[in-house]
N, C-alpha and C positions, 0 to 999 in steps of 0.2 A: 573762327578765324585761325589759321596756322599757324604755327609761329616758328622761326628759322634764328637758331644764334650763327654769325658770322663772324669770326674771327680774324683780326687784321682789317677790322671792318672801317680803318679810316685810312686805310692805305688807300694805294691809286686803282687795283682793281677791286678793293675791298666794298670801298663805298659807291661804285658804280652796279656792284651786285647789290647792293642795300636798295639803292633806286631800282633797280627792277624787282625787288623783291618786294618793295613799297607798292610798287605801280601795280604788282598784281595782286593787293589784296592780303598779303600776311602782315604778321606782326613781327616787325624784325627787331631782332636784340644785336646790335655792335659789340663788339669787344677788342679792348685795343689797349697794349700799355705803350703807346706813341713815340715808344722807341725810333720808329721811323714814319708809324704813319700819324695824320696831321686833321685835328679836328675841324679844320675849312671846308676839308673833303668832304664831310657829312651834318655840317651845321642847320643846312637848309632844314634836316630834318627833325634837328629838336623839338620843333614846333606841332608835331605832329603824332595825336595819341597811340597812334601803331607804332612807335620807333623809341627805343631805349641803347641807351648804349652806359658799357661797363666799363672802367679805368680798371684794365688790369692783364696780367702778364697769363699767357695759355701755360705758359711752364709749369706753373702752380695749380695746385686743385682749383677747378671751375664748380661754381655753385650756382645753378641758376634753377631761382624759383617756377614751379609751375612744370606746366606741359611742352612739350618741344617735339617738333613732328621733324626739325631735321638740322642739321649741323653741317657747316662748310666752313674747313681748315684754311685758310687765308693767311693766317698768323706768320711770316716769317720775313727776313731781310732778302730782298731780291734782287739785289743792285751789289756788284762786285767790290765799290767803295765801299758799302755799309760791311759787306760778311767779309771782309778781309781785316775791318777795325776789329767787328764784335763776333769773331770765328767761334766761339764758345757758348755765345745766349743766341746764335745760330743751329749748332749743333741740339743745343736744347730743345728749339721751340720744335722741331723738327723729329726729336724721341720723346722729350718727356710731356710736348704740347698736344702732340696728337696721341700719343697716351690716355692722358688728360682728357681732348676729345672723344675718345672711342670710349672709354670708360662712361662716361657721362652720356652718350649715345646708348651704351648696352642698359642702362640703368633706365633712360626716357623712353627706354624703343622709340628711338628717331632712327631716321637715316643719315650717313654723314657721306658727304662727297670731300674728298680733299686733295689740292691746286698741287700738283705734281709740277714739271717741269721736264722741256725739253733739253737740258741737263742732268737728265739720268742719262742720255746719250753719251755723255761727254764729248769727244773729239769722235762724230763717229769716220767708223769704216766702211757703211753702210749708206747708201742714199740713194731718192729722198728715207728717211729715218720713218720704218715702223715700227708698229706697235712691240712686235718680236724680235725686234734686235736690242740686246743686252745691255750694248753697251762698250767704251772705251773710256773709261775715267781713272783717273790717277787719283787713288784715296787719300795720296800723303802731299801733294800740290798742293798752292793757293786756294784753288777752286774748291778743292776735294771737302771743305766744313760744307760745303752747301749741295753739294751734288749727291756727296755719300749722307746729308740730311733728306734730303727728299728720296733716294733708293731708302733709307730704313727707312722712312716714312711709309712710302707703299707697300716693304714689306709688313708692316705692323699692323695696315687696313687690310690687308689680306688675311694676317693671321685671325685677327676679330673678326672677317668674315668668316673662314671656314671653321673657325677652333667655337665659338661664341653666338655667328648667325647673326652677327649683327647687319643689317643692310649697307652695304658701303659699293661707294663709287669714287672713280680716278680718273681724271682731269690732267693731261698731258701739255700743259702750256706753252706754244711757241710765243717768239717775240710778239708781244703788243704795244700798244701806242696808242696816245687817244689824249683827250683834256685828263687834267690833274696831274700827269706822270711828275714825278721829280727831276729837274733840268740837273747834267752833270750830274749823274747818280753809275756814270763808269761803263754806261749801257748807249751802243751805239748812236738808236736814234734821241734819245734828248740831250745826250750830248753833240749831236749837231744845230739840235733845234737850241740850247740855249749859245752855240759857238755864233749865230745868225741872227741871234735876236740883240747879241751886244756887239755883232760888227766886226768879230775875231775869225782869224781864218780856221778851217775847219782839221780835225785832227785824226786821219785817220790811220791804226798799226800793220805794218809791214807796206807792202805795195798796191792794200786795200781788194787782194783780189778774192779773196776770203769772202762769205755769202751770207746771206740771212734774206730772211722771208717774215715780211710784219703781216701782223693781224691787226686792224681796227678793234676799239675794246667792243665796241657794240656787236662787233659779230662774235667777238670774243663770250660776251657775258648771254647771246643767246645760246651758244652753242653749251656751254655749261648751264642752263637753264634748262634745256634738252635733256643731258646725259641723267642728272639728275634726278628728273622723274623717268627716267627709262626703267627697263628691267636687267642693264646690261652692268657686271661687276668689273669686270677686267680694264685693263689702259687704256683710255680712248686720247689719242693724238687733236687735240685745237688748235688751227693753226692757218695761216692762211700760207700756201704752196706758191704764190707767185714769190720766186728767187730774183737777187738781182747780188752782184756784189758792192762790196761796201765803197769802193769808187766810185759807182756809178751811182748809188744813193745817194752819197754828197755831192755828186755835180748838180742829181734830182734838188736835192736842197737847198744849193747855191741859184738853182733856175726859178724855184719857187721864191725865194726870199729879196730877187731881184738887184743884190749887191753884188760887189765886187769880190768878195773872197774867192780865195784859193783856198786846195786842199793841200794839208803838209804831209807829213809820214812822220811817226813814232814809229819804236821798236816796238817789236811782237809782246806782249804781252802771255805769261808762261802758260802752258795749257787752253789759250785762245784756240777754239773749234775753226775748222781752216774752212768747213761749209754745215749750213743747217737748213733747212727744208720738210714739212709735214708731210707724208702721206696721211691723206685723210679720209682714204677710201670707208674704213669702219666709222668716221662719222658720220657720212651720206649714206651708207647701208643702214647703220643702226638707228641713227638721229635725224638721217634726211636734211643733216645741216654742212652746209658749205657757206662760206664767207660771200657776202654781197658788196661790201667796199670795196671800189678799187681804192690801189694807195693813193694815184693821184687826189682821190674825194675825203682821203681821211686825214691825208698830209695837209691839205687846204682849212680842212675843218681843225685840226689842230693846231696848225700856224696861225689861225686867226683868234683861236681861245688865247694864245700866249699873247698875242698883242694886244689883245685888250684888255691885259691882267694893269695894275698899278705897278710902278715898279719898285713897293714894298716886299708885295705877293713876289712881285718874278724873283726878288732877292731870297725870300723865304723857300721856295721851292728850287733853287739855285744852292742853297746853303747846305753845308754838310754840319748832321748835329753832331756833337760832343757828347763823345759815349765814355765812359764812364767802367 
């Protein structure tokens, strides 16, 4: 049996990659010091002799006993509220975590993939955003703890690829959505979803005409299932390319949720990317994967996971923690 440690593995895409890591047959080891992410996410699988998970911070030397055929960097804050509190154990997990990771990779000869983001973009100039465009980000902004953590990030998998030889792959994250997300986490869509589920009018910055393009997680966590056992090192872009702007999402939102709300307008938020969009030409050439959800089918599937949560759960997944 294989065995794959995940890190960040009780976050919201963390432990949806545990379930298909399950599903297929490995033995998955979680790792998580719950900073943000939340053991509900992955309880189902205590129960289950394939599945361990570790309380503990990727910052720090990782120790994990035995054999390991592969490592996926998961580990960090991914929501604007969170790395704007904890901009420093951001910057961390993001050098000294995946550090950490590739060390422990070079040592198991595993292979390690690790969750980039389409936030190495920054604001771009460039669209839709390939693999070979650089970049416009502001290192000394708000944004810039997380954006300049995931650029060093993939420069430091590169460097243990070609300085060291260690197998590694890059994982280029656009917007996803799907059951689990954390509601009000600063990030467009559950911050609509939780503004609709308690009956608030919806909030969105500047005149909403600014873009995004979501991904369902399940198409999200096949496509990194792909890249992973590929043969391919360089950036690969996941992301679903159908655009829409952020207006017209929330009227999407208010049509699905069938109330009455309006959308208001806040001021722009500093370094807010004005459009985001995948080309994902290199994942259909190399991985032969493109996104099968539409959003209608995944907003549905998601609106309905939230309503049937208790409304403990929606308070906990609504709550911002106290960081320290």
């Amino acid at each position: 049996m294989k065995r794959v440690l995940i890190t960040g593995g009780a976050g919201f895409l963390g432990s949806h990659l545990c379930d298909r890591f399950i599903k297929e047959g490995f033995h998955v080891i979680a790792m998580d010091n719950l900073i943000t992410g939340d053991l509900k996410n992955i309880e189902h699988l205590f129960k289950l002799p394939n599945f361990e998970f570790y309380h503990h911070d990727v910052s720090k030397f990782i120790h994990v006993p035995g054999e390991l055929d592969y490592i996926l960097h998961f580990a960090s804050p991914a929501s604007p509220i969170d790395y704007l509190k904890i901009p420093i154990q951001t910057l961390k997990v993001g050098s000294l975590g995946i550090h950490n990771c590739l060390g422990l990779a070079r040592v198991k000869n595993a292979r390690v993939l690790i969750a980039s983001t389409s936030e190495v973009y920054g604001d771009p100039l460039v669209h839709p955003q390939t693999e070979e465009y650089w970049g416009n980000v502001n290192p000394v902004g708000p944004r810039g703890v997380y954006d300049e953590a995931k650029r060093f990030q993939e420069a430091m998998t590169m460097a243990y690829h070609t300085y060291h030889g260690v197998e590694t792959r890059i994982v280029r994250i656009f917007n996803t959505y799907g059951p689990r997300m954390r509601l009000n986490d600063g990030r467009v869509l559950p911050a609509f979803i939780g503004q609709a589920l308690r009956g608030e009018d919806l909030t969105m910055f500047g005149d909403g005409s600014q873009t995004r393009a979501f991904c369902y997680v399940d198409d999200l966590v096949e496509g990194i299932y792909r890249l992973l056992l590929s043969d391919y090192a360089q950036p690969v872009n996941i992301g679903n390319p159908d655009e829409i702007t952020i207006k017209e999402f929330g009227e999407e939102i208010i049509k699905l949720t069938g109330t009455s709300q309006k959308l208001i307008s806040l001021p722009l938020p500093t370094d807010d990317p004005k459009q985001r969009k995948p080309d994902i030409t290199k994942a259909k050439a190399i991985l032969g994967w493109e996104p099968k959800v539409s959003r209608a089918e995944g907003l549905k599937i998601t609106y309905e996971y939230f309503k049937s949560l208790s409304q403990d759960d929606l308070h906990r997944l609504a709550h911002h923690k106290e960081f320290k």
